[in-house]
C-alpha positions as CSV (number, residue, x, y, z in Angstrom):
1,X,-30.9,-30.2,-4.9
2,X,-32.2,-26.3,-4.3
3,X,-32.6,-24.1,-6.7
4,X,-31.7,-20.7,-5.7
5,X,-32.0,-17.1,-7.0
6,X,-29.0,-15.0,-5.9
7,X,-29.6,-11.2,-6.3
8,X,-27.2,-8.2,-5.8
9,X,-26.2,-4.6,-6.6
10,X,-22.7,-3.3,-6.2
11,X,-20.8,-0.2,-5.5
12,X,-21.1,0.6,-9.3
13,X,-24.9,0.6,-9.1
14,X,-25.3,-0.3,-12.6
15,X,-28.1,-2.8,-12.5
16,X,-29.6,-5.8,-10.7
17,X,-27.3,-8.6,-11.6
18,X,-29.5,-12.0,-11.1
19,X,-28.1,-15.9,-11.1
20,X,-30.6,-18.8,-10.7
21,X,-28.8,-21.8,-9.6
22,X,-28.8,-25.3,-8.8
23,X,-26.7,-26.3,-5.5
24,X,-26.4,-29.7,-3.8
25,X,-24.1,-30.8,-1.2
26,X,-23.1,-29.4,2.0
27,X,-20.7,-27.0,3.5
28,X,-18.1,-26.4,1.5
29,X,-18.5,-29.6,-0.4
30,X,-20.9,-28.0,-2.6
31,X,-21.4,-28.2,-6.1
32,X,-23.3,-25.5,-8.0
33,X,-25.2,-25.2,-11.9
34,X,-25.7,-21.8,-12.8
35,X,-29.2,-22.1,-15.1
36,X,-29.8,-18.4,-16.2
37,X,-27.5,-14.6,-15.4
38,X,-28.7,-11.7,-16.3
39,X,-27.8,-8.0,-15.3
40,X,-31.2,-6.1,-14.9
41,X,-30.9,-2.2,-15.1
42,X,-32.3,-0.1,-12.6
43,X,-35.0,2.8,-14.1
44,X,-32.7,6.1,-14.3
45,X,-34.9,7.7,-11.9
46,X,-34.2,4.5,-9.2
47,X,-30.4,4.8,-9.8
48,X,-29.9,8.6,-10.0
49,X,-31.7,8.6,-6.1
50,X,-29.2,5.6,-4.8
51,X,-26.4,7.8,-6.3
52,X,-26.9,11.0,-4.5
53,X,-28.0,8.6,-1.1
54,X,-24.7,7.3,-1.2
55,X,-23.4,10.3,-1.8
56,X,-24.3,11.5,1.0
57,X,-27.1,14.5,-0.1
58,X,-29.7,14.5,2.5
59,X,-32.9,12.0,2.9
60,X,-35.7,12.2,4.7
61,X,-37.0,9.3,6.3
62,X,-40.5,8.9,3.5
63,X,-38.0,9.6,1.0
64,X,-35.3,6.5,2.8
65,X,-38.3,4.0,2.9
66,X,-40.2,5.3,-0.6
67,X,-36.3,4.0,-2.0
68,X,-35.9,1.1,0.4
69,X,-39.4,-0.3,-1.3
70,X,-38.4,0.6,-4.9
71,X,-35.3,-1.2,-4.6
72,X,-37.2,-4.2,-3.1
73,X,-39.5,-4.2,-6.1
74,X,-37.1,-3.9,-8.7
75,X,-34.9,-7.2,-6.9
76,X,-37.9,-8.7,-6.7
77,X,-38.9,-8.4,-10.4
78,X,-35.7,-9.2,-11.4
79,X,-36.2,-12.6,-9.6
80,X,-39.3,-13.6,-11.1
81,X,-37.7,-13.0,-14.5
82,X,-34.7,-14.8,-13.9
83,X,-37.2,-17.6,-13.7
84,X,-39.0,-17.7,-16.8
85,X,-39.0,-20.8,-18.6
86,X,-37.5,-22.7,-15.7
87,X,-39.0,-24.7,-12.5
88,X,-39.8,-21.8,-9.8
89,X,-36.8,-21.2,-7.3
90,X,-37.4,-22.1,-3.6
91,X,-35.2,-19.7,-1.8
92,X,-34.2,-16.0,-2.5
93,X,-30.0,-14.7,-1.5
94,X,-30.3,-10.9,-1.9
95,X,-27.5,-8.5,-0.7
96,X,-29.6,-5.2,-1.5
97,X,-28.2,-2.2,-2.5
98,X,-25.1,-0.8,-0.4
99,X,-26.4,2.9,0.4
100,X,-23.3,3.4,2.9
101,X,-20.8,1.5,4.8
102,X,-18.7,2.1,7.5
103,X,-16.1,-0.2,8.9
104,X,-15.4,-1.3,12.6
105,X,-12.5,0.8,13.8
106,X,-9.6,-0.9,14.0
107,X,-7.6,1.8,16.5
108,X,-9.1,3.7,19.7
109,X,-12.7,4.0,20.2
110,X,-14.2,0.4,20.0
111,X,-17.4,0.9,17.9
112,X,-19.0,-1.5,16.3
113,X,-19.2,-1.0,11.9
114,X,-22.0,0.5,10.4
115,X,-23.5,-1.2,6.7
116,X,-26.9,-0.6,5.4
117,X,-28.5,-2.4,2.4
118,X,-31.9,-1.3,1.0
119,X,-34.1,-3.6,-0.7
120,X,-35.7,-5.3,2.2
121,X,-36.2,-8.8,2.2
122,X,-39.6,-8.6,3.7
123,X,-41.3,-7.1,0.3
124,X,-39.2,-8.9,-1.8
125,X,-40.5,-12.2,-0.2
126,X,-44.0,-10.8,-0.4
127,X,-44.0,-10.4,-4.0
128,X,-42.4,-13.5,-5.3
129,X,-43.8,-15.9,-2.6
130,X,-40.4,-17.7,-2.1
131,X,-38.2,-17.7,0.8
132,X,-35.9,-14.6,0.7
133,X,-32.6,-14.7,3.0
134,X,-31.3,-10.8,3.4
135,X,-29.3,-8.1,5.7
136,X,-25.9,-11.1,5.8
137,X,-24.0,-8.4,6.6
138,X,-25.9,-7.7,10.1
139,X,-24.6,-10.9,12.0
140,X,-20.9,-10.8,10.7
141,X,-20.6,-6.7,12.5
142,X,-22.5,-7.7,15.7
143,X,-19.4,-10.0,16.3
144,X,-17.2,-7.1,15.8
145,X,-16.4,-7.8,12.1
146,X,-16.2,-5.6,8.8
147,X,-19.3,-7.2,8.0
148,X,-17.4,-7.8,4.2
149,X,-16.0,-9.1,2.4
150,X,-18.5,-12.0,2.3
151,X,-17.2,-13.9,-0.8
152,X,-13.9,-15.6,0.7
153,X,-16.1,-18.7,2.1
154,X,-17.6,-19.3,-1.4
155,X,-14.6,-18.8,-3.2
156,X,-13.2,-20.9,-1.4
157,X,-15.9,-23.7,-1.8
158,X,-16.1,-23.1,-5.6
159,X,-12.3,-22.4,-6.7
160,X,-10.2,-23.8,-4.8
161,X,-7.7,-26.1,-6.2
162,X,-5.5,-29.4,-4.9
163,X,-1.7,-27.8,-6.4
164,X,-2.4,-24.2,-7.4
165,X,-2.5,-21.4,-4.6
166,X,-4.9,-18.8,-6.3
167,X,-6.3,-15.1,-5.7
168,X,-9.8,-14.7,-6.7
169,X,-10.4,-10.5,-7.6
170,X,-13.2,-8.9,-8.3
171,X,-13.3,-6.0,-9.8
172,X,-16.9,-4.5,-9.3
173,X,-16.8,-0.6,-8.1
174,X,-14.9,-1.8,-5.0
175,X,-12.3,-4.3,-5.3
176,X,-11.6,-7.6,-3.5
177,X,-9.9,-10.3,-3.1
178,X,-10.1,-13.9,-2.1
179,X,-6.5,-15.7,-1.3
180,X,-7.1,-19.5,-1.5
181,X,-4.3,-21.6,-1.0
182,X,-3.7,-25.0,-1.7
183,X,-6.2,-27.6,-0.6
184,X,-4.9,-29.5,1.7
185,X,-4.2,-30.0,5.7
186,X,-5.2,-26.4,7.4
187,X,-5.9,-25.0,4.0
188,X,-9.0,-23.2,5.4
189,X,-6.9,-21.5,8.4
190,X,-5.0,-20.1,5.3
191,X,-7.8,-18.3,3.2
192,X,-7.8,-14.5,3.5
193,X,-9.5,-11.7,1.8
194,X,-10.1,-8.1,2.2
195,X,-10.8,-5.1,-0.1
196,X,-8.2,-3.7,-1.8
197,X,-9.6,-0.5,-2.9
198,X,-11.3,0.7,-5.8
199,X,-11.8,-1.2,-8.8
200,X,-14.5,0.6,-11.3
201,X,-16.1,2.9,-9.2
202,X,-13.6,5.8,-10.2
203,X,-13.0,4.9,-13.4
204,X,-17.3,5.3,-14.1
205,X,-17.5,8.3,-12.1
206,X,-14.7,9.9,-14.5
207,X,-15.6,8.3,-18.0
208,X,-19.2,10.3,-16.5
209,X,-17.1,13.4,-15.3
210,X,-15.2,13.7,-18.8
211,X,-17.9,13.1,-20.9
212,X,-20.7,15.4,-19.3
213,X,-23.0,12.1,-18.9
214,X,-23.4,11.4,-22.1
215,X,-20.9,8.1,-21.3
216,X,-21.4,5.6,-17.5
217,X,-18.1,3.1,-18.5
218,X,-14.4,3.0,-20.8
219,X,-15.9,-0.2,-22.5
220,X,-13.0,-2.8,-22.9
221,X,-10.6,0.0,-21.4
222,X,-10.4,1.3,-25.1
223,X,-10.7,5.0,-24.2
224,X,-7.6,5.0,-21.2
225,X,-5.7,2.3,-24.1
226,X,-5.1,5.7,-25.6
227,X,-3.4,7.6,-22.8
228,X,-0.4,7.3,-21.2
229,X,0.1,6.8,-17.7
230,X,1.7,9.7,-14.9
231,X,3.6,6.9,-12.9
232,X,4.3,10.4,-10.5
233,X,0.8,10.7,-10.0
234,X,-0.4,6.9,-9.0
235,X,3.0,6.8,-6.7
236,X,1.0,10.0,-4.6
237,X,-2.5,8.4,-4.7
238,X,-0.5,4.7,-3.2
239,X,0.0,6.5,-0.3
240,X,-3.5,6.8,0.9
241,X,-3.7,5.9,4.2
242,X,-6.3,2.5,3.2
243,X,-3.9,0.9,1.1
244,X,-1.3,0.8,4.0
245,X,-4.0,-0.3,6.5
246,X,-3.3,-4.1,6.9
247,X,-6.5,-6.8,6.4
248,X,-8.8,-7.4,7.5
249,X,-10.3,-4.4,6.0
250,X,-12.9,-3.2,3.7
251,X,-14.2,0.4,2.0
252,X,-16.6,1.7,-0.6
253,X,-17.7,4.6,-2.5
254,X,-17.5,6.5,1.4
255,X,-14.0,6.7,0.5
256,X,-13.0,6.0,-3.3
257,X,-16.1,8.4,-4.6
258,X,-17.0,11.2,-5.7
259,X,-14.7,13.5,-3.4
260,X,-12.1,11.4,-4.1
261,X,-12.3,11.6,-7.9
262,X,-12.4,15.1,-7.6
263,X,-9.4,15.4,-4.9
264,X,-7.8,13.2,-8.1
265,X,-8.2,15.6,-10.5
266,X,-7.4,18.2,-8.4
267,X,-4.0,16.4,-8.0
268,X,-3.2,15.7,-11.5
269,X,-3.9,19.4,-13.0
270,X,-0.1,20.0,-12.4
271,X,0.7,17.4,-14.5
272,X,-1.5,18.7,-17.5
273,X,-2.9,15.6,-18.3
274,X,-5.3,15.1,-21.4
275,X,-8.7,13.0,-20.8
276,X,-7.0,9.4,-22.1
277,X,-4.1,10.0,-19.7
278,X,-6.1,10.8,-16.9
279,X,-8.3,7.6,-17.5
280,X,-5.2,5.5,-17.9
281,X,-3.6,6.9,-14.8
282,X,-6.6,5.9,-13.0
283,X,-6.8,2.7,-14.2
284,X,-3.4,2.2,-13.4
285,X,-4.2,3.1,-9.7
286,X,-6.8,0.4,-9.8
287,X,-4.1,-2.4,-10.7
288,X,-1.3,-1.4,-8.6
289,X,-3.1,-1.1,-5.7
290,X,-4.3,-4.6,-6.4
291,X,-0.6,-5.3,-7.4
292,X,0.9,-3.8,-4.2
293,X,-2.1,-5.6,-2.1
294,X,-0.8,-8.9,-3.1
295,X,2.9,-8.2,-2.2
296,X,2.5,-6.4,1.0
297,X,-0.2,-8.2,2.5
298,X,0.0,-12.1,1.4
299,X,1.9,-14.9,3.0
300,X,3.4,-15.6,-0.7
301,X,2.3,-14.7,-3.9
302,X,-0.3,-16.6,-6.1
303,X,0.2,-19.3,-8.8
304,X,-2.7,-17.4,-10.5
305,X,-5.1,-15.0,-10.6
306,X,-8.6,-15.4,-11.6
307,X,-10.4,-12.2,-12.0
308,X,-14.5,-11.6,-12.0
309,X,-16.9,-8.7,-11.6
310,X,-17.3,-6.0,-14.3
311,X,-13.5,-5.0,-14.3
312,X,-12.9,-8.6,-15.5
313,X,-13.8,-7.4,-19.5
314,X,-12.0,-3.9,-18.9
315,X,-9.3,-6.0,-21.6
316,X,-6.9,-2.5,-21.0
317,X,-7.2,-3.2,-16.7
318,X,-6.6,-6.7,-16.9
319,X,-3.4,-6.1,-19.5
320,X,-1.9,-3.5,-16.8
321,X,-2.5,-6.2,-14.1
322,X,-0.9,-8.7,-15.7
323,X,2.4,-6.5,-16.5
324,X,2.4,-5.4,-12.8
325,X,2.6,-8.8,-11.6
326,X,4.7,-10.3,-13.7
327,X,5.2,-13.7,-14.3
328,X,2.0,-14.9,-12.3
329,X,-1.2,-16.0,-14.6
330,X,-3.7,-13.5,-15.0
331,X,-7.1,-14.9,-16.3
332,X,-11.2,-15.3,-15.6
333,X,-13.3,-17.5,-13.5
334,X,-14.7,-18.0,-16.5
335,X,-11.4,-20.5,-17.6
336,X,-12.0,-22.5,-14.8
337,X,-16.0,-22.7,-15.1
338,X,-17.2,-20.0,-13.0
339,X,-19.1,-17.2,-14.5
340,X,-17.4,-13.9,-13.8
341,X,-20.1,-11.4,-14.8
342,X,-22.9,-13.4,-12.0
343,X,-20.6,-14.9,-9.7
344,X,-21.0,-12.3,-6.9
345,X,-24.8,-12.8,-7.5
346,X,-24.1,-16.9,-6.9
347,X,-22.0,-16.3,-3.9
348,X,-25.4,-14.8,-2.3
349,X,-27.3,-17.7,-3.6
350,X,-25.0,-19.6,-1.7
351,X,-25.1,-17.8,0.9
352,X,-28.4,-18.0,1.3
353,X,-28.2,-21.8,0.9
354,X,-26.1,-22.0,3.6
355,X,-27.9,-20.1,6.0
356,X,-31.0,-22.4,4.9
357,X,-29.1,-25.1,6.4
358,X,-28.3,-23.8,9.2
359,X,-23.9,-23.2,8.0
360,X,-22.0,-20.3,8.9
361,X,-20.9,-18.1,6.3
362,X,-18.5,-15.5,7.2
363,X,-15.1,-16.6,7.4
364,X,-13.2,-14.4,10.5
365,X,-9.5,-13.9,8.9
366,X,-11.4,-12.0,6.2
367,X,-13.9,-10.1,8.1
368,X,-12.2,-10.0,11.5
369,X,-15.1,-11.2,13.2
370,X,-14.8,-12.8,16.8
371,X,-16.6,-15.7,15.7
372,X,-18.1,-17.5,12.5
373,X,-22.0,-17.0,12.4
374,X,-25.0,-17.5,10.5
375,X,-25.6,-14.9,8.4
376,X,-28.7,-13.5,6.9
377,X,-32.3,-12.3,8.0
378,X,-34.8,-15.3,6.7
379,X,-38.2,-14.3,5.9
380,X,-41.1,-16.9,4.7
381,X,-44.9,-16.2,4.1
């Protein structure tokens, strides 16, 4: 058995989330405890500088590396915490924080993808004295992958079922997904996953834009409950150019951020839309690009879907999912004994665990990689 800390921040940049686990087992015949989760906010000062970084306002290098070591810190004293009142981890999984990310091109000039995470692993390892694993993304790109999404292997590992074909989505700023079909002969030649566009990260950006700060989230959906949806408007924003692009493929704030929420409400001023019905309609856009995902881009539809990340308790999302696809199961990984709230956070301890040993963790149909490959950077005292 190795217990493992698992650390990462997503798109949404809302805190540290934190999962100390217990794994044994190997490969994908794993079998995982999750002992603590908690979500660990960054100061205002922290977050407020890795907003405008990704962004894209202008950073010097000091101003790059003073952020890259209070990012570190801040992981790092969110893994000593995690531990308190239980037996001191032995390994470290930290994904950082996503400050920008650029996909490999799929058409024309042949460059390699771009992703940088800040929090380095070095510092982190220095201040908790335990074997951190970081940078997974690195490996995955230099064999001409996305470099993300990571998760399909772990899903995979974790949720995978012997009669039920399931999609695992999480909803964090960025959606994803995880197809997992049956387990059986060739089941893993199957799996695919890519991002299918945004999840939160619009929906936080506009609850902020509409309320002048004073607001970061719609908690439970309750606020775009109230609206009613333009189904004009989210037919225009489906044809963006991403959510015709077939996997593998991933995105981020680059794309559905700030600019974009603005070009959005540029869009929907014709259509004289009051602050609920603008929420709603984005939130709508968030579940039928899901929705239309699925349909154009899977061999066949799921038996269920099992939903995680923040967007999972967004009660109004998960409703306008479930309409949109009908007759298949909507539900958590909590129902089948997965947190939802930490499990990105136990996919890097996993991650890490994996690359501990030596096991490959990117899986090429979601990725696109050449090649599967050990990911992480491993650094010990």
């Amino acid at each position: 058995m190795t217990r493992v800390i698992g650390l990462m921040s997503g798109t949404s940049v809302d805190g540290i989330d934190a999962a100390l686990v217990d794994i044994v087992g190997t490969g994908l015949d794993i079998k995982l405890e999750l002992l603590a989760g908690e979500t660990y906010a960054y100061p205002a000062e922290i977050r407020e500088r890795i907003l405008a970084c990704c962004a894209g306002k202008p950073i010097s290098m000091l101003e790059l590396a003073e952020l890259d070591d209070a990012v570190a810190v801040a992981f790092a004293e969110a893994a000593i915490s995690i531990q308190k009142g239980h037996q001191k981890a032995t390994l470290i999984g930290s994904h950082g924080q996503t400050v920008y990310h650029r996909p490999k091109e799929k058409f024309g000039k042949g460059k390699l993808g771009y992703s940088l995470q800040i929090g380095r692993g070095t510092l982190i390892n220095h201040l908790t004295g335990i074997t951190t694993i970081n940078n997974f993304r690195a490996a995955d790109i230099t064999v001409e992958g996305q470099g993300a999404p990571l998760v399909p292997p772990v899903d995979a590992a974790l949720l995978s079922h012997y009669s039920e074909a399931r999609c695992v989505q999480n909803i964090g700023g960025i959606g994803n997904v995880t197809y997992i079909p049956v387990r059986g002969d060739d089941w893993l030649d199957k799996i695919r996953g890519w991002d299918t566009g945004p999840g939160n990260s619009l929906l936080d950006l506009a609850v902020e834009y509409l309320t002048d700060g004073a607001k970061s989230y719609d908690e439970d959906g309750k606020w775009a409950a109230t609206g009613t949806v333009c189904s004009d408007l989210v037919e225009q924003w489906l044809n963006q150019e991403y959510f015709h692009l077939p996997p593998p493929k991933s995105t981020g704030r680059e794309l559905f951020g700030v600019d974009y929420l603005h070009k959005c409400i540029k869009e929907a001023q014709r259509f004289q839309l009051n602050p609920a019905d603008f929420l709603a309609t984005l939130t709508e856009l968030t579940a039928a690009s899901i929705a239309a995902s699925y349909r154009n881009f899977l061999p066949q539809m799921p038996q269920r879907v099992l939903l995680c990340g923040g967007g999972s308790r967004n009660l109004y999302l998960k409703q306008r999912l479930q309409k949109l696809l009908v007759s298949v199961p909507v539900s958590t990984t909590d129902e089948v004994g997965l947190n939802a709230d930490f499990k990105e956070a136990i996919a890097f301890a996993v991650l890490a665990y994996w690359r501990n040993a030596d096991y490959p963790g990117n899986l090429p149909a979601a990725t696109g990689a050449k090649k599967e490959v050990l990911l992480g950077n491993i650094w010990r005292q």
